[in-house]
N, C-alpha and C positions, 0 to 999 in steps of 0.2 A: 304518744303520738310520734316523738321522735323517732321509736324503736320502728315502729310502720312503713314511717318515709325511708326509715335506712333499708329495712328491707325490701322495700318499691324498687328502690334503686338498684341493690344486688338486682332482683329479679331483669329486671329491666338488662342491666347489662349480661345478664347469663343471658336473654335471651337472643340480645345484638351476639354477642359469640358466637349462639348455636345457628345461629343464621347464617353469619361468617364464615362458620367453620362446614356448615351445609352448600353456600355458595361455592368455599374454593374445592369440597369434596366433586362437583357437579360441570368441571372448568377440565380443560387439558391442554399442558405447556407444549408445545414440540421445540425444535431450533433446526434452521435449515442451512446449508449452503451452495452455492449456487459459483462455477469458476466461467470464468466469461476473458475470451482473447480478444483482444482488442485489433480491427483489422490493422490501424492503421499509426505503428507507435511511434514516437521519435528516439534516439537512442543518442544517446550522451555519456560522455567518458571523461574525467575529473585524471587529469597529469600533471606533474612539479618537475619539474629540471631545478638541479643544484650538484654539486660535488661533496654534498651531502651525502651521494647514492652511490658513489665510482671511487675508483680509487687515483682520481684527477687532483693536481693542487691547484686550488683557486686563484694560484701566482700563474698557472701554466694555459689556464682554462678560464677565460670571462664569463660572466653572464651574455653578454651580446653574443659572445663565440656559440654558445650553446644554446642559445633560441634561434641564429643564423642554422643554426647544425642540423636541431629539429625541425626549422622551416622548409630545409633542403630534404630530409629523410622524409617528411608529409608531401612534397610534391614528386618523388623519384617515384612514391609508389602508384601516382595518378590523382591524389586528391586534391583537391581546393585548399591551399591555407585560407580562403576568407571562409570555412567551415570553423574555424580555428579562434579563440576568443580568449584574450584575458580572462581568468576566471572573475565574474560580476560580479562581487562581492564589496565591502566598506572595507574589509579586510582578506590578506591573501598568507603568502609563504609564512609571513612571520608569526605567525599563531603557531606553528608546527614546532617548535623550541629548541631547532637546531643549529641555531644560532652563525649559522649559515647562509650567505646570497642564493635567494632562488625567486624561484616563479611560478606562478600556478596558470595550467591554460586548462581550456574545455572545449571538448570537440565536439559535434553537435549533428547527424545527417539521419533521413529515413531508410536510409540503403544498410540491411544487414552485410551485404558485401564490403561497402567501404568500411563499418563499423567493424569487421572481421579483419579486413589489412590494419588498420588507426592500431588496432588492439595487437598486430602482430611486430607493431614496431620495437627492435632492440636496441636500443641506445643506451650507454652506459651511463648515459647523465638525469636520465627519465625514470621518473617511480610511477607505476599509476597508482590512484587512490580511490576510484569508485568506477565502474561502470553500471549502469543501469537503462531499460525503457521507459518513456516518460508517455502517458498516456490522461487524456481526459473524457470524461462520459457524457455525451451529447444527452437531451430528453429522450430522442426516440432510443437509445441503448438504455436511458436509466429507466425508461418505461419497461424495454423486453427483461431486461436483470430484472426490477423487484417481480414483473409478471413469476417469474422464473423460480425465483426465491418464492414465492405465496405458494405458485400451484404445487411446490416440491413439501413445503409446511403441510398443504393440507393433505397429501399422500400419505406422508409421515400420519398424521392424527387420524386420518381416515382407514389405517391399517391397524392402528393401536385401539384404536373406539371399536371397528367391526372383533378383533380379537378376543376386547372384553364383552362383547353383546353389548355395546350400545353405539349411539352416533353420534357425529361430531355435528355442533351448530352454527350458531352465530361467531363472527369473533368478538370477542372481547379487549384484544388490545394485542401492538404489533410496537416490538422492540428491535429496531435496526442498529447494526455495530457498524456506527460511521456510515456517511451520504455517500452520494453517487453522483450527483447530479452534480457539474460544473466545478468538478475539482480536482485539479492536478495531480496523482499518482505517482510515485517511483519506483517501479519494481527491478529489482536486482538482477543481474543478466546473472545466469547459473546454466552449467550445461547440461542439466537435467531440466530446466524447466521452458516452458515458451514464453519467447517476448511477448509483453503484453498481457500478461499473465493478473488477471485479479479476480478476488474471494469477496464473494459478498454474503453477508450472516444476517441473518432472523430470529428471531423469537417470535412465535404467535402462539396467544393463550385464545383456546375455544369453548365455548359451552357445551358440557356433554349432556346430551338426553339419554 
């Protein structure tokens, strides 16, 4: 009797397998991506003044002399110092282990033009350390991206199923790389690429008939 019920079982599970293994044969994965500019980014630039960066001695050159210095070089060239911000942080220059007086600011406007002067400024006592566009995805953009990302999945699978003789069906289950919807972004200012610049990824598994 034992011997019976153990083999019920085997059978049993060879047949959940071959089901299994017929289900994922009858299935097709794609991945899509979908690049979407954002009309409208804000763009932000991460700078430290210290004598850390020059060849200044901090006997000859203050910290106050050298935010006075860079307050005066941010307006010679037309911009707003109240653009201009403490970096907001719990923590600032002293993380950077140079055991040196500095400061960290952040400049902050939607004008590629001022962000192109900010960024042209030379001062010997200025490092910059990031600039990037900062952008977030309204419903109606996070609606038109995934539309965007689906209709490009099912092209993809609809190219691949007509190729093999068959078609694509239902879907069966959709794997997104990171939301869209109501969340902050940083994308890296590079001069090969556009502000505003984000990737959005899919997976969709479909039913093939």
């Amino acid at each position: 009797m034992k011997s019976q019920m153990k083999l019920f079982i085997v059978f049993v599970m060879l047949v959940a397998f071959n089901a299994k293994a017929q289900e994922q044969a009858n299935t097709i994965t794609v991945s899509a991506r979908v690049i979407y500019i954002d009309p409208d980014p804000t763009f932000k630039a991460d700078i430290s003044l210290s004598t850390a960066f020059s060849s200044y001695d901090k006997n000859v050159l203050s910290l106050e002399q050298m935010v006075e210095h860079f307050k005066k070089s941010v307006t010679d060239i037309g911009l707003s110092w109240a653009d201009v911000k403490e970096y907001p942080s719990d923590f600032g220059f002293e993380t950077m282990g140079y055991n040196k007086e500095g400061i960290i600011y952040q400049y902050e406007t939607k004008s590629v033009e001022d962000m192109k002067r900010f960024l042209n400024l030379q001062i010997p006592t200025m490092n910059r350390l990031d600039m990037r566009s900062s952008i977030e995805i309204d419903p109606q953009e996070a609606a038109k991206i995934t539309k965007m990302a689906l209709d490009k999945a099912l092209g993809q699978a609809t190219l691949l199923a007509k190729t093999a003789k068959r078609q694509v069906g239902a879907i069966l289950a959709i794997e997104e790389n990171g939301g869209v919807l109501d969340k902050p972004y940083a994308v890296a200012l590079y001069y090969n690429r556009p502000p505003g610049e984000f990737y959005y990824d899919v997976k969709v598994t479909y039913v093939l008939k």
